[in-house]
C-alpha positions in Angstrom: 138.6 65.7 27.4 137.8 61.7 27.8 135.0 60.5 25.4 131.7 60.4 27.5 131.7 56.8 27.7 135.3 56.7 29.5 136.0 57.3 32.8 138.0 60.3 33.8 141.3 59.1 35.1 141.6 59.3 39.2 142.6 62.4 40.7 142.1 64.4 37.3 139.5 67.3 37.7 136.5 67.6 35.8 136.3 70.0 32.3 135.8 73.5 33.5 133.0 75.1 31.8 134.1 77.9 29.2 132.8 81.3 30.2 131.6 83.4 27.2 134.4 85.7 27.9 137.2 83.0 28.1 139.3 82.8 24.9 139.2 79.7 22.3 142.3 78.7 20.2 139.8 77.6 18.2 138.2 81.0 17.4 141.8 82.5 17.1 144.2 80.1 15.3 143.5 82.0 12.1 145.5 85.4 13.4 148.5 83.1 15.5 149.0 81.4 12.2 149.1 84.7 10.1 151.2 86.2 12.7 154.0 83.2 12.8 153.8 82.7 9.5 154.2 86.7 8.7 157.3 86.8 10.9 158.8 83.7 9.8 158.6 85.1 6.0 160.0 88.4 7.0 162.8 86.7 9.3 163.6 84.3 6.4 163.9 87.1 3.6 166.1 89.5 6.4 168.1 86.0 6.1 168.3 85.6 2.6 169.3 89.7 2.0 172.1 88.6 4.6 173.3 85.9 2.7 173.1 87.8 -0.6 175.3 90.5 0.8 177.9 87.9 2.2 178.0 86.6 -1.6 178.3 90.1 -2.7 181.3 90.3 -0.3 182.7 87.5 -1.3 182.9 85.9 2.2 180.2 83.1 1.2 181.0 80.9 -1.8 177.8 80.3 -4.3 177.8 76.6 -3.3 177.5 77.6 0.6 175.2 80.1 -0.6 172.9 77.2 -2.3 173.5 74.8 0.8 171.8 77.9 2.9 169.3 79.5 0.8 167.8 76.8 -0.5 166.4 75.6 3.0 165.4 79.3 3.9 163.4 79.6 0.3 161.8 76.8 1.3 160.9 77.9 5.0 159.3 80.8 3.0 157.8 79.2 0.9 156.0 77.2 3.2 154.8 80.3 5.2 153.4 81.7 2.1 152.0 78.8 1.8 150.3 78.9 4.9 149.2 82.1 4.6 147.1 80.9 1.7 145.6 77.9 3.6 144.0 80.0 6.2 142.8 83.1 3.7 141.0 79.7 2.0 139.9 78.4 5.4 138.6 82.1 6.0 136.7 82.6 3.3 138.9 85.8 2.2 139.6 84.0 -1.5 137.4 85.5 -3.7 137.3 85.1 -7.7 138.3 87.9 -8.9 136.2 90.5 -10.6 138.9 91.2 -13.5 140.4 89.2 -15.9 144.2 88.0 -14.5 146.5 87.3 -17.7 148.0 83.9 -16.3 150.6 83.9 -18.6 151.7 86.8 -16.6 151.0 85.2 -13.6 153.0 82.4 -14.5 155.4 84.2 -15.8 155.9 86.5 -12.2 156.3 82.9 -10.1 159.4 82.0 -12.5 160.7 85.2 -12.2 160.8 85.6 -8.4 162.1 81.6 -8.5 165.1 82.1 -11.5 167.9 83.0 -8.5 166.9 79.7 -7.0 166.3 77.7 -10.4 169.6 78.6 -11.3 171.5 77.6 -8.3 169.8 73.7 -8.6 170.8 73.9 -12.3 167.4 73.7 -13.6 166.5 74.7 -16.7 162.7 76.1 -17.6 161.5 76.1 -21.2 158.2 77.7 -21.6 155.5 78.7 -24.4 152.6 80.6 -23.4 149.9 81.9 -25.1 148.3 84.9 -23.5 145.1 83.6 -21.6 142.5 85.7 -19.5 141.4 83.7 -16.0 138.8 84.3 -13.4 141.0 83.8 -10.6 142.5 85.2 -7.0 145.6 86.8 -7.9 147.2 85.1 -5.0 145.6 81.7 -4.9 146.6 81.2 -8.5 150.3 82.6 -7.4 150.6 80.1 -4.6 149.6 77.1 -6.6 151.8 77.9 -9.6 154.7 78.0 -7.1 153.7 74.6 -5.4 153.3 73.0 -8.6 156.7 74.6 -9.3 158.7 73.6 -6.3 157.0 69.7 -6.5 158.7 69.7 -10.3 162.3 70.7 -9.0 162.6 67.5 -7.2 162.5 65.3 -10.6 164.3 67.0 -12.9 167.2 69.1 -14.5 164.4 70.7 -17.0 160.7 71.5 -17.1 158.5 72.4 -19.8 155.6 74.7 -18.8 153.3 75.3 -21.8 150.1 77.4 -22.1 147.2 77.4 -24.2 143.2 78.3 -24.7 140.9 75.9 -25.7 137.9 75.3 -26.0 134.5 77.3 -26.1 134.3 78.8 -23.5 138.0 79.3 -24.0 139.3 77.3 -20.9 143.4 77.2 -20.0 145.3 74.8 -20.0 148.8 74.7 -18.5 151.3 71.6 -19.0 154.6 70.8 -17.4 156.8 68.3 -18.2 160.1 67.5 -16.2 162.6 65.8 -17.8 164.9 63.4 -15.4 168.1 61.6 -16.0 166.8 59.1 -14.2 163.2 57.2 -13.5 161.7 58.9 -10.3 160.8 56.4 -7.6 157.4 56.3 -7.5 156.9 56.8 -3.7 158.8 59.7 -4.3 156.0 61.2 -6.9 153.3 61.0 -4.6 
């Protein structure tokens, strides 16, 4: 719809009023996006199962298996992803009313991640020291495995460290990536 202060162009009709009955995309983009996003995960992890049986079968090498996988773990990873985004948007993230042991949680992101890891070569150290959060289970998830997938783009190793400090005990968790080479800088950000 023009700005008020335009004219409409010629021959275009004028906005239709909405009848109270009449749907919005606005009041329904929440449940489209949940629905795409829940059949693209499920159509991407029918995928990967396919391509793990082909490997199994030895009709697909493990480099043609990285070339495809690693495209599809990122599809679903991005639907996960967007899952999150509108259970945030929603208001359906809550903090959690238990105590989440994020060394666990971390811990659960690496090992649903180690098939891919391993394919790019990467290597993950880690030290953790069991700390109690105040967290949702699946926000804190989703942001461990974005923080994860942003580190796999600089280097061959990361560091992921652990610790409670403080009073009141507060974590802390530190990654370093270590690169063969300087990163370009556009590429960080």
């Amino acid at each position: 719809m023009p700005p008020s202060d335009q004219q409409a162009p010629a021959g275009s009709r004028p906005p239709e009023s909405t009848a109270p009955d009449q749907w919005r995309m606005a009041e329904h983009w929440p449940e489209l996006v949940s629905a795409v996003t829940d059949q693209s995960i499920e159509s991407v992890s029918l995928l990967l199962r396919g391509l793990d049986l082909l490997v199994k079968r030895g009709r697909l090498s493990p480099a043609e298996y990285k070339v495809l996988a690693m495209p599809a773990e990122r599809l679903k990873h991005c639907g996960i992803n967007a899952q999150q985004i509108v259970r945030f948007q929603s208001g359906r993230v809550r903090q959690s009313h238990e105590k989440i042991d994020l060394a666990y949680l971390i811990e659960s992101v690496l090992q649903e991640r180690r098939n891919e890891l391993a394919i790019q070569g990467i290597a993950v150290r880690r030290k953790f020291k069991p700390v109690d959060v105040l967290i949702d289970p699946t926000l804190g998830f989703s942001l461990t495995s974005a923080m994860l997938e942003w580190s796999t783009h600089f280097g061959h190793r990361i560091d992921l460290r652990l610790e409670a400090e403080g009073d009141p005990t507060r974590a802390r968790l530190w990654m370093k990536t270590y690169t063969e080479h300087e990163p370009v800088q556009s590429a960080v950000f």
